[in-house]
C-alpha positions in Angstrom: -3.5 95.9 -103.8 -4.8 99.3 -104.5 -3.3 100.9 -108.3 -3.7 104.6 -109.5 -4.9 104.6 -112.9 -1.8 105.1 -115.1 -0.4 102.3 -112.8 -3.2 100.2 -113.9 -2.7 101.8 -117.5 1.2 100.6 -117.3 0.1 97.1 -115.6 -2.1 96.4 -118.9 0.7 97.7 -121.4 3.1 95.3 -119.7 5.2 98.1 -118.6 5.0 97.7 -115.1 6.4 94.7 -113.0 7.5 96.4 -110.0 5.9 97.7 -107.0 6.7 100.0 -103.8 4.8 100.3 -101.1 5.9 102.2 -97.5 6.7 100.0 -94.8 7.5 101.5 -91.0 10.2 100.7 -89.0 9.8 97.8 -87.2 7.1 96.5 -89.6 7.9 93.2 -92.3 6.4 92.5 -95.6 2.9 91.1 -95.8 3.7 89.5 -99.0 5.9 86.8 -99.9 7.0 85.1 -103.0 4.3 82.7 -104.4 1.5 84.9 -103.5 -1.3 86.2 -105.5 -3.1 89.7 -105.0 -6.1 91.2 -107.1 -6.0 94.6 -108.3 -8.3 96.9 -106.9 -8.7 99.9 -109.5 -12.0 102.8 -110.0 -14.3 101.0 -112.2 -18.4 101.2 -112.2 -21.1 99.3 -113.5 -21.7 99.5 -117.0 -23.9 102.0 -117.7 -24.7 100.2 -121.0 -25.4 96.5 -119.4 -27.8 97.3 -117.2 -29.6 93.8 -118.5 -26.5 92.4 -117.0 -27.4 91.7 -114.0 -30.1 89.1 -113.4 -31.6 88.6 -110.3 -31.8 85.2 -109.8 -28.0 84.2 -110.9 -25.4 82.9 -108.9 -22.6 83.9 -109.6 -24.4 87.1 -111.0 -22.8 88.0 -114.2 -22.6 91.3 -116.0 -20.2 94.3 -117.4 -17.8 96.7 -115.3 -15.9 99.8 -117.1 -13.3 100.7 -115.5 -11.1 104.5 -115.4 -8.3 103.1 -116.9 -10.5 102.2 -120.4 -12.0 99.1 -121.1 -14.8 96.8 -119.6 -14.6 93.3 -118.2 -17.2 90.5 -117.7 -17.4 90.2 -114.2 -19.1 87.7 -111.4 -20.7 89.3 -108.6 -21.3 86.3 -105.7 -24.8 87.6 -105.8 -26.9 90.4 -107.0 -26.8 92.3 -103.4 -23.6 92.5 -104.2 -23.6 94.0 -107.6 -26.1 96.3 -105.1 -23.4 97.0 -102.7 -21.3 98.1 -105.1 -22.8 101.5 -105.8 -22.6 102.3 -102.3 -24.9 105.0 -100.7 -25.8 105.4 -104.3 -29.6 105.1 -105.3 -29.6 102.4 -107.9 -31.9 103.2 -111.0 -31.7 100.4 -113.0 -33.4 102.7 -116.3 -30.6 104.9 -115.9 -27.6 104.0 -114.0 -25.6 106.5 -112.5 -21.7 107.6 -114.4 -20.3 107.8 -111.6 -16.7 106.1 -110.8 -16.7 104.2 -107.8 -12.7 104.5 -106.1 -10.4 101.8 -106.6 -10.1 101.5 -102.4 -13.2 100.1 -101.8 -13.6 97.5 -105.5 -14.7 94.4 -104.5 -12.8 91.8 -105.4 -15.3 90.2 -108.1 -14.6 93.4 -109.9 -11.0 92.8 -110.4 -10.2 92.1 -114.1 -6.2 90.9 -113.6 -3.9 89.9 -110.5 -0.7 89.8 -109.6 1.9 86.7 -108.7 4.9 87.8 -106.7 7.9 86.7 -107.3 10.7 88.9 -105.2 10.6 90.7 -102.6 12.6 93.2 -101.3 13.0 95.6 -98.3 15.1 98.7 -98.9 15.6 102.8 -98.5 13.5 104.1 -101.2 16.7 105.5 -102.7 18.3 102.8 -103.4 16.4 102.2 -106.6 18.0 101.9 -109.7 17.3 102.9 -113.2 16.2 99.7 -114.3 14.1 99.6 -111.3 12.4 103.1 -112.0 11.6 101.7 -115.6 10.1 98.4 -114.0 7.6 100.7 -112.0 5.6 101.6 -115.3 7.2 104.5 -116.7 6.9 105.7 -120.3 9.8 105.4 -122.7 10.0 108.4 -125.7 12.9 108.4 -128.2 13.8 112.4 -129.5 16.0 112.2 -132.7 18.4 115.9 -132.6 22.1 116.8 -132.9 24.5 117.2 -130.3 27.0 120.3 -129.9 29.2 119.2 -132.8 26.3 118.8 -135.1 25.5 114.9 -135.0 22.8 113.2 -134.9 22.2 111.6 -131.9 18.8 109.7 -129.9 17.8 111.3 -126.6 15.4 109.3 -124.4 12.9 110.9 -121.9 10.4 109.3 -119.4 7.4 109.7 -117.9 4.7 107.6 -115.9 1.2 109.2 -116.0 0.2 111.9 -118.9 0.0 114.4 -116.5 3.5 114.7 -115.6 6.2 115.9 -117.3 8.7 113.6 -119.7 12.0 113.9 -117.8 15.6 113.2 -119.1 16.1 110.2 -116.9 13.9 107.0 -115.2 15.2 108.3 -111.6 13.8 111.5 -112.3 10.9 110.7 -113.9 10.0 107.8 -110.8 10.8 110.3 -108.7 8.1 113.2 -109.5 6.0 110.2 -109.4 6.4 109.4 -106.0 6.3 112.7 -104.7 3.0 113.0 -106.8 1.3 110.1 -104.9 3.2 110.5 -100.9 3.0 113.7 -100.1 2.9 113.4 -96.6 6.4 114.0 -94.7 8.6 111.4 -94.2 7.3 110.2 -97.2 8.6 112.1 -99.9 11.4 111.1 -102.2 14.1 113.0 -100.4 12.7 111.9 -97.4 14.2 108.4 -98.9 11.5 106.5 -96.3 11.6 102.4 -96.5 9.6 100.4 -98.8 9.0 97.0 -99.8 9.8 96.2 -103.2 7.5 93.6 -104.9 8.1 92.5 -107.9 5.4 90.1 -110.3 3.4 89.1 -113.3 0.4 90.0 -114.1 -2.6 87.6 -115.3 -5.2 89.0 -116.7 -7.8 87.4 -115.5 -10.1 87.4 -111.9 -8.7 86.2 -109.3 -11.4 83.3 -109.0 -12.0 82.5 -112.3 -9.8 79.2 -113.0 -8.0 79.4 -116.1 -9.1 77.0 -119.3 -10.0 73.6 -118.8 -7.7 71.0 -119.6 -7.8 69.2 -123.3 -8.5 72.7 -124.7 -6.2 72.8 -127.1 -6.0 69.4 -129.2 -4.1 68.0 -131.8 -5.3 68.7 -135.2 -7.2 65.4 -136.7 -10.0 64.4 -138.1 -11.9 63.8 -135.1 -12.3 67.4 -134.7 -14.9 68.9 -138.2 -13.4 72.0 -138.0 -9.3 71.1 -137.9 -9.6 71.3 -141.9 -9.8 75.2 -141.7 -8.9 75.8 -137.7 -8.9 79.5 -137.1 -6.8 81.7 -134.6 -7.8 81.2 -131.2 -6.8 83.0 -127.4 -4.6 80.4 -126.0 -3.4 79.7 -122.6 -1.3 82.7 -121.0 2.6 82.6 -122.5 1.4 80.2 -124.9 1.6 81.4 -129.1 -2.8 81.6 -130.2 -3.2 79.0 -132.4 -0.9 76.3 -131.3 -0.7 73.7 -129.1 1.9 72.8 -126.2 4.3 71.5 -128.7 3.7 74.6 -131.2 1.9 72.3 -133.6 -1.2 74.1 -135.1 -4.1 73.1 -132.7 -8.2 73.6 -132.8 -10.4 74.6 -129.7 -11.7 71.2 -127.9 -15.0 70.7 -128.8 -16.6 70.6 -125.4 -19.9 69.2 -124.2 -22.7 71.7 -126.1 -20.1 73.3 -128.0 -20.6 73.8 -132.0 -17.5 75.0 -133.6 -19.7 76.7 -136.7 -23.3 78.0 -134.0 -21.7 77.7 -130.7 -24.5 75.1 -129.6 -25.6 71.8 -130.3 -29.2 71.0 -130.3 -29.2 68.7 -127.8 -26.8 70.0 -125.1 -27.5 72.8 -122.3 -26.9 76.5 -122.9 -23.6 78.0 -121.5 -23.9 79.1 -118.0 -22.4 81.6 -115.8 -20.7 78.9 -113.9 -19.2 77.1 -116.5 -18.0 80.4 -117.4 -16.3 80.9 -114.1 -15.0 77.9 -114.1 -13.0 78.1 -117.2 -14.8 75.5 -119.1 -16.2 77.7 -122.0 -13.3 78.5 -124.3 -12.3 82.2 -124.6 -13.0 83.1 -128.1 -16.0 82.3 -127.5 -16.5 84.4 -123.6 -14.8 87.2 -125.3 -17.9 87.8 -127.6 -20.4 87.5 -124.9 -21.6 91.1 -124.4 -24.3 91.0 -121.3 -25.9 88.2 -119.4 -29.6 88.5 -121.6 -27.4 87.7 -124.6 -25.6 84.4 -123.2 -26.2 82.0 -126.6 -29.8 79.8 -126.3 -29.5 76.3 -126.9 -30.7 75.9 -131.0 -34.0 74.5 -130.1 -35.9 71.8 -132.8 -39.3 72.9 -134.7 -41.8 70.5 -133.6 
């Protein structure tokens, strides 16, 4: 599902849980509840990570920035597809081009979140309501002033992307949206065409990438060294960092080649792109891994 970037902006803030999309006469949904989607936004690889992107790897790991700010750590399939990504674009590995790539055609091993729907809804555009106009991403501002008789009083005003204008009221505001992305006729707001209305969550995370390994978070006890001093780790989505299922305070599992204190033992493999992609290296520690050519080495013994 293709997103503008302030929709993608307002899908990170956790703004926006609501979707619209046209939908012709005679045509149904091609969502239902239960399904997922990825997001397809304009992103590029990162200019910066051109080490990124080994050759020989499968999956093929590196960075993609994307418009709406930040950068993920992606898994091509291949690295002919990290090539396919530029398009017609010669590909200078010395000095890669800045040039955004449009969300339309990002491949799905680009996509840094997706979506779960949950409802779904087919409707006249203008039968939105206000708590629906807020659900599709817009802006909330709070203006303190006085009234006619002198009081103080709070106005609100709304807005969806910083280049439109803050508006007195969600309608409004989700309105001059709309007409800012349809502008073909029949289309338009006052053209009150039908839509399907989705509604979701958002994970952010790929698609493909399976979410942490089971046993990740443990019990605090002796058997793990590090429970003495445990420190505050990402947990599993709608779950508090730090604690376990039951909100007790809980320590990362120490998984096979895991240090808690170097990241490695001695004797165990080095982390790999698949166990990446598979979830089984925790995420405080994926977080901190910048480019493929600095994935941690294995602490190897002096003869």
């Amino acid at each position: 599902m293709i997103f503008s970037t302030p929709m993608v902006m307002a899908l990170l803030a956790g703004r926006k849980t609501q979707t619209r999309r046209l939908l012709p006469e005679g045509r149904q949904p091609r969502l239902k509840v239960g399904d997922r989607v990825y997001v397809r936004e304009t992103f590029r690889i990162a200019p910066n990570a051109a080490e990124g992107w080994p050759h020989e790897a499968e999956p093929c790991p590196g960075w993609i920035d994307y418009a709406a700010g930040g950068s993920h750590y992606c898994f091509a399939p291949d690295y002919f597809a990290v090539l396919e990504a530029f398009g017609k674009i010669p590909v200078d590995w010395d000095n890669l081009p800045q040039r955004w790539r449009p969300s339309r055609i990002a491949p799905r091993w680009t996509s840094r979140m997706y979506l779960t729907i949950t409802d779904v809804r087919v409707q006249q555009l203008l039968y939105i309501n206000e708590h629906d106009c807020i659900a599709e991403g817009l802006e909330e501002d709070f203006d303190d002033g006085t009234d006619s008789h002198g009081r103080s009083v709070t106005r609100s005003s709304y807005h969806a992307a910083d280049y439109l204008p803050w508006l007195a009221s969600p309608r409004e505001a989700y309105a001059d949206l709309w007409d800012q992305l349809n502008t073909k006729p029949g289309t338009r707001w006052d053209d009150n065409p039908r839509v399907v209305a989705y509604t979701f969550t958002v994970t952010r995370r790929n698609i493909d990438v399976l979410p942490m390994a089971p046993g990740y978070f443990a019990e605090t006890s002796p058997a793990h060294p590090s429970s003495a001093h445990p420190e505050p780790v990402e947990g599993v989505e709608g779950r508090q960092p730090g604690l376990d299922p039951q909100g007790r305070e809980a320590v990362p599992h120490r998984q096979p080649g895991l240090d808690p204190g170097r990241g490695f033992s001695s004797s165990e493999a080095p982390i790999t792109p698949r166990a990446l992609i598979e979830g089984h290296v925790p995420p405080h520690i994926a977080a901190h891994l910048i480019r493929a050519s600095d994935l941690p080495q294995p602490v190897r013994k002096r003869a």
